[in-house]
C-alpha positions in Angstrom: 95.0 76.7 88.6 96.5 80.4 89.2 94.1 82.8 90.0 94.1 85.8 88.0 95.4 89.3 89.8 94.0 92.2 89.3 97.0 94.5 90.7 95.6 98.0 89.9 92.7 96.9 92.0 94.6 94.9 94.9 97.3 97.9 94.8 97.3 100.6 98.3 94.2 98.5 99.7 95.1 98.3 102.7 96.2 102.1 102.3 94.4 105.2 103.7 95.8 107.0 100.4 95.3 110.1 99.4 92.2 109.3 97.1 91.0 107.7 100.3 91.2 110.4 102.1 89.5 113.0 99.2 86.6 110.3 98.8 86.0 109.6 102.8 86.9 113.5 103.9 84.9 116.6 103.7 85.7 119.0 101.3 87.4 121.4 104.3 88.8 118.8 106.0 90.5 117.1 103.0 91.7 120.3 102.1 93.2 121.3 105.6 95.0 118.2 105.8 96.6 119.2 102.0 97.4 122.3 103.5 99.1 120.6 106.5 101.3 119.2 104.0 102.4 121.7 101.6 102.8 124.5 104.4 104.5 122.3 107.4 101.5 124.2 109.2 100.0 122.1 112.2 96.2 120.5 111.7 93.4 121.9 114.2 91.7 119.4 116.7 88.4 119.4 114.8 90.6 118.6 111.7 92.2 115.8 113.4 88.8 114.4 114.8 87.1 114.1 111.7 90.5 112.4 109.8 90.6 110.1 112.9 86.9 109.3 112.7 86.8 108.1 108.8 90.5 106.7 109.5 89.1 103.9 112.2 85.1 103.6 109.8 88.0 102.7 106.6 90.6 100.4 109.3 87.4 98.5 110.6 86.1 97.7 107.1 88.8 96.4 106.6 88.9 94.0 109.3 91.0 96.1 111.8 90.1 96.3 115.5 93.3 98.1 117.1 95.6 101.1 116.0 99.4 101.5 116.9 101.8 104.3 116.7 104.4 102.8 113.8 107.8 104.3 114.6 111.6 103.7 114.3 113.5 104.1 117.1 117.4 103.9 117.1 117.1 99.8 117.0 117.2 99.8 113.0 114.1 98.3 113.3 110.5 99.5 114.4 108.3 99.1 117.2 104.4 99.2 117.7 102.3 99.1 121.0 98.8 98.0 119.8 95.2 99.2 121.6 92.0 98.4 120.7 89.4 100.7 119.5 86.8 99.3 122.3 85.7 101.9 124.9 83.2 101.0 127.6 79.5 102.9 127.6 78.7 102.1 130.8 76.0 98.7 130.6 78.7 96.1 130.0 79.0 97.1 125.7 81.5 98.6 124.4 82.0 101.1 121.4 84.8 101.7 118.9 86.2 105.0 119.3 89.3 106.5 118.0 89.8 110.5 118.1 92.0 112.9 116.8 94.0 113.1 119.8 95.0 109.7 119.6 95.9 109.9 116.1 98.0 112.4 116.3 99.6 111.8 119.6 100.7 109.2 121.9 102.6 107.7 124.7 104.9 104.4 124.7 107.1 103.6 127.2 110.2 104.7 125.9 112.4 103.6 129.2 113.8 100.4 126.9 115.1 102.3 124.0 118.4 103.6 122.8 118.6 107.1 124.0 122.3 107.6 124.3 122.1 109.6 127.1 119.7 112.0 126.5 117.3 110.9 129.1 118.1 108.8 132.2 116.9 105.2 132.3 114.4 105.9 135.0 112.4 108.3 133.1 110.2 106.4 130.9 108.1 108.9 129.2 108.0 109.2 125.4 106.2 110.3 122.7 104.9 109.8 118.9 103.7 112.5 116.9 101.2 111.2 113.7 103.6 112.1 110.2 100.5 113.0 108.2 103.1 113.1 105.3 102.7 109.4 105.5 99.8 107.3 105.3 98.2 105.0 107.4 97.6 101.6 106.7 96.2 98.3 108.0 97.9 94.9 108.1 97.7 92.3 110.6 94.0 93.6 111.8 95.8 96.8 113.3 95.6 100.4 111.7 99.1 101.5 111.5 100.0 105.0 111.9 103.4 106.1 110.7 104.6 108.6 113.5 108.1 110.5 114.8 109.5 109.4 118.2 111.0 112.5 120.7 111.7 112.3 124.7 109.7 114.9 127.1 112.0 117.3 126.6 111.2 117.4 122.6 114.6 115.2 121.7 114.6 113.1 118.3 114.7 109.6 119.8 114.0 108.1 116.3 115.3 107.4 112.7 112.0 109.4 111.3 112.5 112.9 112.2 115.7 114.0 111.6 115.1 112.7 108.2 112.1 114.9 107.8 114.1 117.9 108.7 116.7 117.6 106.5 114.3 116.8 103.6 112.6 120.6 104.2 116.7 121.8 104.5 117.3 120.4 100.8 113.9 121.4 99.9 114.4 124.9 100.7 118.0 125.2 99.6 117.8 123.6 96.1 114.9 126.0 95.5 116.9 128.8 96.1 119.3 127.4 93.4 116.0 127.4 91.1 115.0 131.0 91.8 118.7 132.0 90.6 117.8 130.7 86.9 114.4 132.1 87.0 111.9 128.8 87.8 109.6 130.7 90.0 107.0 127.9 90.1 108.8 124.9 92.0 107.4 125.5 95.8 108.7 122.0 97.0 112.4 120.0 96.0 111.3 116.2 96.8 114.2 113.9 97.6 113.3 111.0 95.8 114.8 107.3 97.0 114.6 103.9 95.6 116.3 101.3 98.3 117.0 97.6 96.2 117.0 95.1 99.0 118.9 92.1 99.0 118.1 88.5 101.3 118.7 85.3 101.7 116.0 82.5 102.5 116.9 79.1 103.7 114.8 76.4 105.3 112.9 76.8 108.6 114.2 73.2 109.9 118.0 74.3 109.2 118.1 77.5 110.5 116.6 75.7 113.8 119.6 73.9 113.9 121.9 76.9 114.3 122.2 78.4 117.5 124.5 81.0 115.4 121.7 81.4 113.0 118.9 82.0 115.4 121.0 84.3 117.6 122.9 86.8 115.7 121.7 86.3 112.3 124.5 84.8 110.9 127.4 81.7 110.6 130.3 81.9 112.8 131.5 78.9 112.0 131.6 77.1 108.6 133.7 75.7 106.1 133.5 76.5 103.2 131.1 74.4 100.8 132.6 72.3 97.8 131.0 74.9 95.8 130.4 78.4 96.1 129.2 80.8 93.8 132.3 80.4 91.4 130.2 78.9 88.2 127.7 82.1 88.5 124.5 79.7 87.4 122.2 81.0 90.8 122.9 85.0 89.5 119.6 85.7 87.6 118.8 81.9 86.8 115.9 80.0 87.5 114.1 80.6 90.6 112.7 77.8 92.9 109.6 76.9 93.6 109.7 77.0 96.6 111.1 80.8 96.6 108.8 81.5 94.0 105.7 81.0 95.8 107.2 83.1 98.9 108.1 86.2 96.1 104.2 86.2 95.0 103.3 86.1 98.4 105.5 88.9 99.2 104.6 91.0 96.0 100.6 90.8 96.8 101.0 91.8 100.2 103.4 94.3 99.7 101.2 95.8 97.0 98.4 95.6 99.5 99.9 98.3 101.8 101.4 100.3 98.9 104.6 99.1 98.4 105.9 99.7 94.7 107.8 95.9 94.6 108.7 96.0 90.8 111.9 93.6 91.0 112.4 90.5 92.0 115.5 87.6 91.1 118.6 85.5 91.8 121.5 87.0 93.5 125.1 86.0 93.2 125.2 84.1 96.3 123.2 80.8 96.6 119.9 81.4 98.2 120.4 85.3 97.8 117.5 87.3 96.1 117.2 90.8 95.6 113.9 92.9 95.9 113.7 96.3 94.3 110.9 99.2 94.4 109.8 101.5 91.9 111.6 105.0 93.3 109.4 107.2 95.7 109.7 110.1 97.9 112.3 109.4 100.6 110.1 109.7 103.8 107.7 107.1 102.3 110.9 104.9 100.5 112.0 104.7 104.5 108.9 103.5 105.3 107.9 101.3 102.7 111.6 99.3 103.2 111.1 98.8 106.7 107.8 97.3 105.9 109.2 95.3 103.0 111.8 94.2 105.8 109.7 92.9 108.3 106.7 91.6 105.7 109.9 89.8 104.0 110.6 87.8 107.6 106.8 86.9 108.4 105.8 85.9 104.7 109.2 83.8 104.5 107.6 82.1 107.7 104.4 80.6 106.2 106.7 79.3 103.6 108.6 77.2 106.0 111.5 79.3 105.3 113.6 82.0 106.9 114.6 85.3 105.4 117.9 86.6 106.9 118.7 90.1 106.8 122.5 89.9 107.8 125.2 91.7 105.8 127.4 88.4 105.8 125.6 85.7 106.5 127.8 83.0 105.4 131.4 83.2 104.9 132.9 83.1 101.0 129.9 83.9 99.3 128.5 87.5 98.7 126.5 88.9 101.4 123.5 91.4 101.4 123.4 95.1 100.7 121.1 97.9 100.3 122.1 100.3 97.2 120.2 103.9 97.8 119.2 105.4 94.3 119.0 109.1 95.3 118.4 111.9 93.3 115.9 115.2 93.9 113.2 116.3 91.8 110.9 119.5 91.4 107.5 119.2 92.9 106.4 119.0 89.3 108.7 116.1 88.5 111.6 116.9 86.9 115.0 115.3 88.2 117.6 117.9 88.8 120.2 115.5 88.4 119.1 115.1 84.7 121.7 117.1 81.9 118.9 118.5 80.2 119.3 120.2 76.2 119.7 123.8 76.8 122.5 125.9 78.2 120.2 127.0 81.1 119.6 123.5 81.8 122.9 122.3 81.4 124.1 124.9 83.9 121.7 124.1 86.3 122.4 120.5 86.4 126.1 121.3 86.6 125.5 123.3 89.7 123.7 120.7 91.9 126.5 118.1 90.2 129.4 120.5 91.7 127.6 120.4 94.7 126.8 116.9 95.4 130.7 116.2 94.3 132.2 118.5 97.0 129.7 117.7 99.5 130.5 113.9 99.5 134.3 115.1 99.4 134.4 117.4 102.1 131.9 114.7 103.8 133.1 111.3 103.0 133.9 110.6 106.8 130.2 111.4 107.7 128.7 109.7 104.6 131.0 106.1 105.6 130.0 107.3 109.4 126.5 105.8 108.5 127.1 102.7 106.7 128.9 102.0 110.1 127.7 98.3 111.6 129.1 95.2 112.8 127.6 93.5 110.2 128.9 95.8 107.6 132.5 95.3 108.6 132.3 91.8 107.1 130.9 92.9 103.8 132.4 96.1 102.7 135.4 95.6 100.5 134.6 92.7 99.4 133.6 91.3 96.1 130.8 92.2 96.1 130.3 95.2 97.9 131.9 98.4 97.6 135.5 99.6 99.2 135.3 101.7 102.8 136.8 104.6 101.2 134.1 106.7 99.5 134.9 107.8 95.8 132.3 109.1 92.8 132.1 107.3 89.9 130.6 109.7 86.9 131.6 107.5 84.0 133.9 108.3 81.0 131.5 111.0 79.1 130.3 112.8 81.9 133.8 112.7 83.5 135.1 114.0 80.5 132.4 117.0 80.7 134.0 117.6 84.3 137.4 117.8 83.1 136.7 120.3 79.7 135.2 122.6 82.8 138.3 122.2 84.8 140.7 122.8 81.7 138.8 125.0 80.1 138.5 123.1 77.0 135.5 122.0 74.8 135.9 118.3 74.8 132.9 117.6 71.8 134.7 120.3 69.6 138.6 120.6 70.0 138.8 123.4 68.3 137.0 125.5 71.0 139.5 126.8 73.5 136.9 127.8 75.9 133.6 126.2 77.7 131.2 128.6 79.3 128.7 127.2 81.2 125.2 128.6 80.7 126.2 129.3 77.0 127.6 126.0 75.1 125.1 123.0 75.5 126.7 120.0 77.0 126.0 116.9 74.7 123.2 114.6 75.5 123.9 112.0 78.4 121.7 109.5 78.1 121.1 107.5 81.1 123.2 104.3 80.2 126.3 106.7 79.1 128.7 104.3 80.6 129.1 101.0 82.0 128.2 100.4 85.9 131.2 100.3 88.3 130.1 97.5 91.1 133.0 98.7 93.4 132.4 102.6 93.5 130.5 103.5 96.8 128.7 106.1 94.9 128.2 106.4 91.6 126.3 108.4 89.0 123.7 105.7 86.8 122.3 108.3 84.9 120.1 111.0 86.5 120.7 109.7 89.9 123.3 108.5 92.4 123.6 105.2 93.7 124.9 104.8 97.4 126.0 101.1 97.3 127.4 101.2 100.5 124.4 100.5 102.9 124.1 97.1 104.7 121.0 95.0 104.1 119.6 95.3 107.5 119.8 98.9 108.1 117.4 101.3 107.9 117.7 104.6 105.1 117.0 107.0 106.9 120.5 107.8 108.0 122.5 107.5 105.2 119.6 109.9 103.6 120.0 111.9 106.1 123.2 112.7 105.6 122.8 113.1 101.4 120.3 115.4 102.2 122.0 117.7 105.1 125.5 117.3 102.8 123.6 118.8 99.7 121.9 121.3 101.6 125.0 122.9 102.9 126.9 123.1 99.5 123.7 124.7 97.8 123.4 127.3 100.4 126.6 127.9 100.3 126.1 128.4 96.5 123.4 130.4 96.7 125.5 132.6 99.1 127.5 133.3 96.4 125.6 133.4 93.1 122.9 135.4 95.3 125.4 138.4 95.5 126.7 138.2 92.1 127.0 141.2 89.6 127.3 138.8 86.4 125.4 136.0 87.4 126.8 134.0 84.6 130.1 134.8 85.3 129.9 133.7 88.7 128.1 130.9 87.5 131.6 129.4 85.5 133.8 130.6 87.8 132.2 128.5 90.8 131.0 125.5 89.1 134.8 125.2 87.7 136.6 126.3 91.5 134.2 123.4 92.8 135.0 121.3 90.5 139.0 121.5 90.5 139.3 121.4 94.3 137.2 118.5 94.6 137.9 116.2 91.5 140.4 114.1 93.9 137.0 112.3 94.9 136.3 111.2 91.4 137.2 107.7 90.4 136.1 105.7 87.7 138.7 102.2 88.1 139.0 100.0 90.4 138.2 100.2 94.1 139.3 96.6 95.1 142.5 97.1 93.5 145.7 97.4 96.6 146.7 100.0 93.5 143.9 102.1 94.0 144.0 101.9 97.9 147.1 103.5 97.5 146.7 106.0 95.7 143.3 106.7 97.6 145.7 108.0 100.0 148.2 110.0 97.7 144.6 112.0 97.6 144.1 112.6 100.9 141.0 110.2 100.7 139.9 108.6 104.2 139.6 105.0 104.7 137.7 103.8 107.7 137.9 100.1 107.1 136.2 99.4 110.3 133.5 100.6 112.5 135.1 101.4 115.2 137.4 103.5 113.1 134.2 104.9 111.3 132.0 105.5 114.3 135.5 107.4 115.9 134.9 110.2 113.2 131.2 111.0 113.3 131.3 113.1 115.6 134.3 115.1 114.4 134.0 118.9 115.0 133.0 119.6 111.1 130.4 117.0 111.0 129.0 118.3 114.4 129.0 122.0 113.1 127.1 120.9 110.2 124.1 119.1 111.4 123.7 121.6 113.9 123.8 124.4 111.7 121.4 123.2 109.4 119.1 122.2 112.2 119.1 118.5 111.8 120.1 117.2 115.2 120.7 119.7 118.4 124.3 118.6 119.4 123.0 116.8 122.3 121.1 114.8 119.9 124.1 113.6 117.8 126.4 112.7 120.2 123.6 110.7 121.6 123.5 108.7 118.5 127.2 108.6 118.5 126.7 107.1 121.7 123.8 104.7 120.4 126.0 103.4 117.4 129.0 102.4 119.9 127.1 100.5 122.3 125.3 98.8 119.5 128.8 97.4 118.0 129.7 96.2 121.5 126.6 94.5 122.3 126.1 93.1 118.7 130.5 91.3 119.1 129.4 90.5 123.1 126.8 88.2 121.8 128.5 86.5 119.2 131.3 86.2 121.3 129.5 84.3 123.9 127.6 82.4 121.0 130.9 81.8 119.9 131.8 80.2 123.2 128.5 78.2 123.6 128.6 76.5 120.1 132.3 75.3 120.5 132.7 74.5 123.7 129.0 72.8 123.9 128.9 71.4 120.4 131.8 71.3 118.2 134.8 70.6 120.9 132.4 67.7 122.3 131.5 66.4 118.5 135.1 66.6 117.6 136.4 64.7 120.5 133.8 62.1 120.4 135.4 61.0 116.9 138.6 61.0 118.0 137.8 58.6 120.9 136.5 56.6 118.1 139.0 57.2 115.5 141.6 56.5 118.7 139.6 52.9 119.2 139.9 52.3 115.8 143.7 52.8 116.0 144.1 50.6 118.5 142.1 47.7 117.6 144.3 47.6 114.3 147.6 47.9 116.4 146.4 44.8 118.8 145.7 42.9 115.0 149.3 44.5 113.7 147.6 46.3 110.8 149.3 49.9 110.4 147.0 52.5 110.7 149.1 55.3 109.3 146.0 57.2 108.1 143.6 56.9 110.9 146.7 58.1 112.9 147.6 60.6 110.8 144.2 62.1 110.7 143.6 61.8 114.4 146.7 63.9 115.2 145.6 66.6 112.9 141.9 66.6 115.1 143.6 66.5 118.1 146.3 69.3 117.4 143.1 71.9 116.0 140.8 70.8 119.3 143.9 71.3 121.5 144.1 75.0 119.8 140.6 75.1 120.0 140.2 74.9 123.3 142.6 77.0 124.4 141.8 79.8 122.0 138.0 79.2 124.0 139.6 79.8 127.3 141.1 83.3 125.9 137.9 84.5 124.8 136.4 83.4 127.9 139.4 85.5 130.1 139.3 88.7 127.4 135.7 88.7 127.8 136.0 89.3 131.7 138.2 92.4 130.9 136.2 94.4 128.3 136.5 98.3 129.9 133.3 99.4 131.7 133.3 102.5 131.9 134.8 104.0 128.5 132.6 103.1 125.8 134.5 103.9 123.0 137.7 102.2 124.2 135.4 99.3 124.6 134.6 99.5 120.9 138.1 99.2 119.8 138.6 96.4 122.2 135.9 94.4 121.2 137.4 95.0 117.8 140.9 94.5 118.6 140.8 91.9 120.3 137.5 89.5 120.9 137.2 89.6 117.0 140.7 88.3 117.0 139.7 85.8 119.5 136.8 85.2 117.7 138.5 84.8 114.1 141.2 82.2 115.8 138.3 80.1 117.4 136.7 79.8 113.9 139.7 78.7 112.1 140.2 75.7 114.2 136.3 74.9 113.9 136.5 75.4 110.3 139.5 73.4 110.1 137.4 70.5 112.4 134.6 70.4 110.8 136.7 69.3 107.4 138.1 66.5 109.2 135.1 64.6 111.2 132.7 62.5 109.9 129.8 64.2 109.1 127.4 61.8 111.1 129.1 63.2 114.3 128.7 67.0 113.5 126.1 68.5 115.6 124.5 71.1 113.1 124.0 71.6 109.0 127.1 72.8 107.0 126.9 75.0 104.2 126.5 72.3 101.9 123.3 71.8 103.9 122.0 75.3 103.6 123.5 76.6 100.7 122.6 73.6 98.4 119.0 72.1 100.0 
């Protein structure tokens, strides 16, 4: 029998919410705190002691008996050190204690991770400063506190806070857009980000049986299974039992710590799943999908199950991606990106439209720059995923508003030789105007855009970061300009069409895994970064540099420490499947493959000494022996390029691991692949993808 949930009452629990806070506060202290957070202005000790105080009463009624400073440094991932709330008094009892001081500050050892530089590995002091724009919660009997993570010397050593400042740059540029058409009530421009996560889950006991699996999170060898996902009956169709019970699972705890889980079905792929959330502010939508992330992995784990996070787990079927549903919205709710029925309205939306279109054209190498992984390489441009050249979709009517602007045409009324912008009202766009285009990287659903280019294991916060610091720029730049003007609305046309005309070579509504529109991509002067190392070659090109430090989102130090950070990542993520590589076929496949053949040999000789032709068996055991003889030998080149990787250059090795021990790697498959189709299945030493795909 199902129990009944009640989810307004289970829902932000395990959350120190806001009404939390109002109902456990005093008056002064709540208030302070709201003040912290509309002002950026820093909380007094006394402040801090009395939120700490009723944080750890709430944590330990809720069965919690240690706190951790919950942040993201530059793994993708996050990390937590744990410590009790015990403190001695002196006659062998202890107390729980927890002040403001430790909430709002504390020290990990930061010696371990990624700093690209910006500290020396000997000096293992670090920092994390309590976000109080985020709230605390409890899971696992620990009170987690979201927090930033900086060096000693005050350098962003985290995802967290570079995100934050370029949320107060939009913030404070988009409201000087607003002051220009006379809103003088907005105080606050909130980005607001809804992350769809996609997964797959596959049993416990086969994923054990994967050394591939277990060590980089996906297959490097298989062949491909009788069936795939050709007859499209797993997309949206009935969901397992099994899988089923893990997804309520998921939803209730997820719900627990505040997590706005409203989607949940079938991908494309077999044993693919999609999650999506309800849309939230994008410091708290980083959060949340990092939680969702690693709640995904544990609950998948009482369910005998594993949830794998990898862009391209298995080869031939879709892998997993992250689309980004960004948009900004007035601190009283209104999107911005919404067309809105009045001429002031319609102006304004076609202001922050011009400038989010010649952002992401001016910035398409920094915007691929952070979709930029290993795992990502294998996904992007293909079929299910979006191209590596970035383009805007818009869709035929609002594409059609863009091109009236340009041309100086009314495209509702023909007869009209002229649209002024700020005096004709644009015709309603309703928010399914136009179908969805699966292969743009960036496309416009509405009163939003959707950044489909993220990889399923990655964490938001850059690619937001970079939405957020692009935007910024082209509205201040605006504001430069319509700031100074005589005849505001004048100014007003004459931009939003100059913007428009010089950057509609980013606007694409076909095709992007047509070779037809790859080519004409560059007829456009588009980039195409098809690979990581080509991708990761650009971020830190002199434009991109002189933007993030001019808008105050990374010191340069900072970014070409990331730079840095992302390289060395790639290399270490190919050195270990390369050796995996090595392991698996040398150590399992080569022995598995040879052991039939002795047999299949036997065989052929036992029918030889009876004269019985054996044209098959021989047939069959020349083909294993020709791919194990290539096998082996491809092996031995890995094992020799592997000894000559460059040591000191990182970015050369980047490309080389790129160049070549993906080549390596690519030939050492094929002649597994190609093995795996021709021995008996009882001597193969691990499950196929019939196995996995189909238990």
């Amino acid at each position: 029998m199902n129990t009944i949930i009640d989810i307004p009452e289970l829902f932000g629990t395990d959350v120190f919410s806001e009404a939390v806070m109002q109902q456990r506060l005093e008056p002064d202290t709540f208030h302070a705190w709201k003040q912290c957070i509309s002002t950026g202005s820093s909380l007094p000790l006394q402040v801090a002691n009395s939120i700490a105080e009723a944080m750890k009463v709430w944590a330990i009624e809720k069965g919690a008996t240690h706190y951790t400073h919950w942040f993201q440094p530059m793994t993708g991932i996050t990390a937590e050190k744990h410590d009790s709330f015990i403190s001695p008094v002196g006659d062998g009892r202890v107390i729980m204690e927890f002040s403001g001081k430790e909430l709002v500050r504390g020290e990990p050892d930061a010696s371990s991770f990624p700093s690209g530089g910006l500290r020396a590995t000997f000096e293992a002091r670090g920092y994390t400063a309590w976000d109080p724009t985020a709230h605390a919660f409890v899971k696992d009997n620990s009170l987690y506190i979201p927090t930033c993570f900086f060096s000693y010397t005050g350098a962003a050593l985290d995802e967290k806070t570079p995100l934050l400042r370029s949320l107060d740059e939009v913030s404070r540029e988009a409201t000087r857009i607003l002051r220009l058409f006379g809103d003088t009530q907005t105080n606050r421009i909130h980005v607001s980000v809804g992350a769809e996560q996609e997964y797959f889950l596959i049993p416990k006991s086969l994923y054990a049986q994967r050394e591939d699996l277990r060590l980089t999170g996906r297959t490097l060898f298989g062949a491909a299974a009788p069936k795939g996902q050709e007859l499209e009956d797993h997309y949206f169709g009935t969901i397992r039992t099994r899988v089923s019970s893990f997804m309520k699972d998921l939803d209730e705890q997820l719900w627990r710590v505040g997590v706005l889980s409203k989607t949940k079905h079938n991908e494309a792929a077999p044993c693919q799943h999609e999650l999506a959330p309800i849309f939230s502010d994008a410091g708290n939508a980083c959060d949340s999908n990092q939680v969702v992330m690693a709640i995904m992995k544990k609950c998948a784990a009482k369910h005998d199950l594993v949830c794998l996070l990898h862009e391209k787990p298995f080869a031939g079927v879709n892998g997993s991606g992250k689309h980004n549903n960004w948009s900004l919205c007035t601190d009283s709710g209104r999107n911005l990106f919404s067309p809105g029925k009045t001429p002031r309205q319609n102006a304004q939306f076609l202001v922050f439209l011009a400038a989010f279109i010649k952002g992401v054209d001016e910035y398409q190498d920094f915007l691929r720059c952070t979709v930029a992984t290993a795992g990502n390489d294998h996904r992007l441009g293909a079929h299910e995923a979006p191209p590596a050249i970035i383009s805007i979709f818009l869709g035929d009517e609002l594409t059609a508003v863009v091109e009236s602007i340009i041309n100086g045409t009314n495209y509702t009324d023909p007869e009209k030789s002229l649209m002024r912008i700020g005096v004709d009202v644009l015709p309603s766009i309703p928010k399914d105007t136009t179908d969805r285009n699966r292969t743009s990287p960036v496309a416009f659903t509405g009163n939003k855009f959707e950044f489909r280019m993220l990889g399923s294991s990655q964490s938001v916060a850059g690619p937001n970061v970079a939405l957020n610091t692009i935007m910024a720029e082209e509205l201040g730049q605006f504001a430069d300009i319509l700031e100074k003007a005589d005849d505001f609305d004048a100014a007003l046309q004459k931009l939003v069409c100059d913007t428009l005309k010089a950057h509609q070579r980013i606007i694409f509504n076909g095709n992007g895994y047509s070779d037809a529109w790859r080519e004409e991509a560059a007829q456009r002067g588009l980039s195409n970064l098809s690979s990581t190392a080509e991708a990761l070659s650009a971020y830190v090109a002199e434009k991109n540099v002189a933007l993030v430090t001019k808008r105050g989102i990374f010191s340069e130090e900072e970014f070409r420490a990331r730079h840095e950070i992302y390289m060395e990542a790639y290399c270490k993520v190919i050195n270990i499947e390369a050796r995996t590589t090595l392991d698996m076929a040398i150590q399992q496949i080569l022995p598995a493959a040879v052991h039939y053949s002795s047999d299949l040999a036997l065989a052929v000789q036992r029918k030889k000494e009876l004269g019985i032709q054996a044209k098959a068996e021989a047939s069959l055991l020349a083909r294993l022996t020709e791919h194990t003889d290539s096998l082996y030998a491809a092996c031995e080149q890995l094992r020799t390029n592997l000894e000559n990787v460059p040591k000191e250059d990182t970015q050369a090795a980047m490309f080389y691991f790129r160049n070549t021990i993906v080549t390596d790697m690519t030939t050492i498959r094929s002649h597994a692949d190609a093995l795996e189709q021709l021995t008996d299945k009882t001597y193969w030493p691990y499950p196929t993808y019939s196995d996995i795909l189909f238990y």
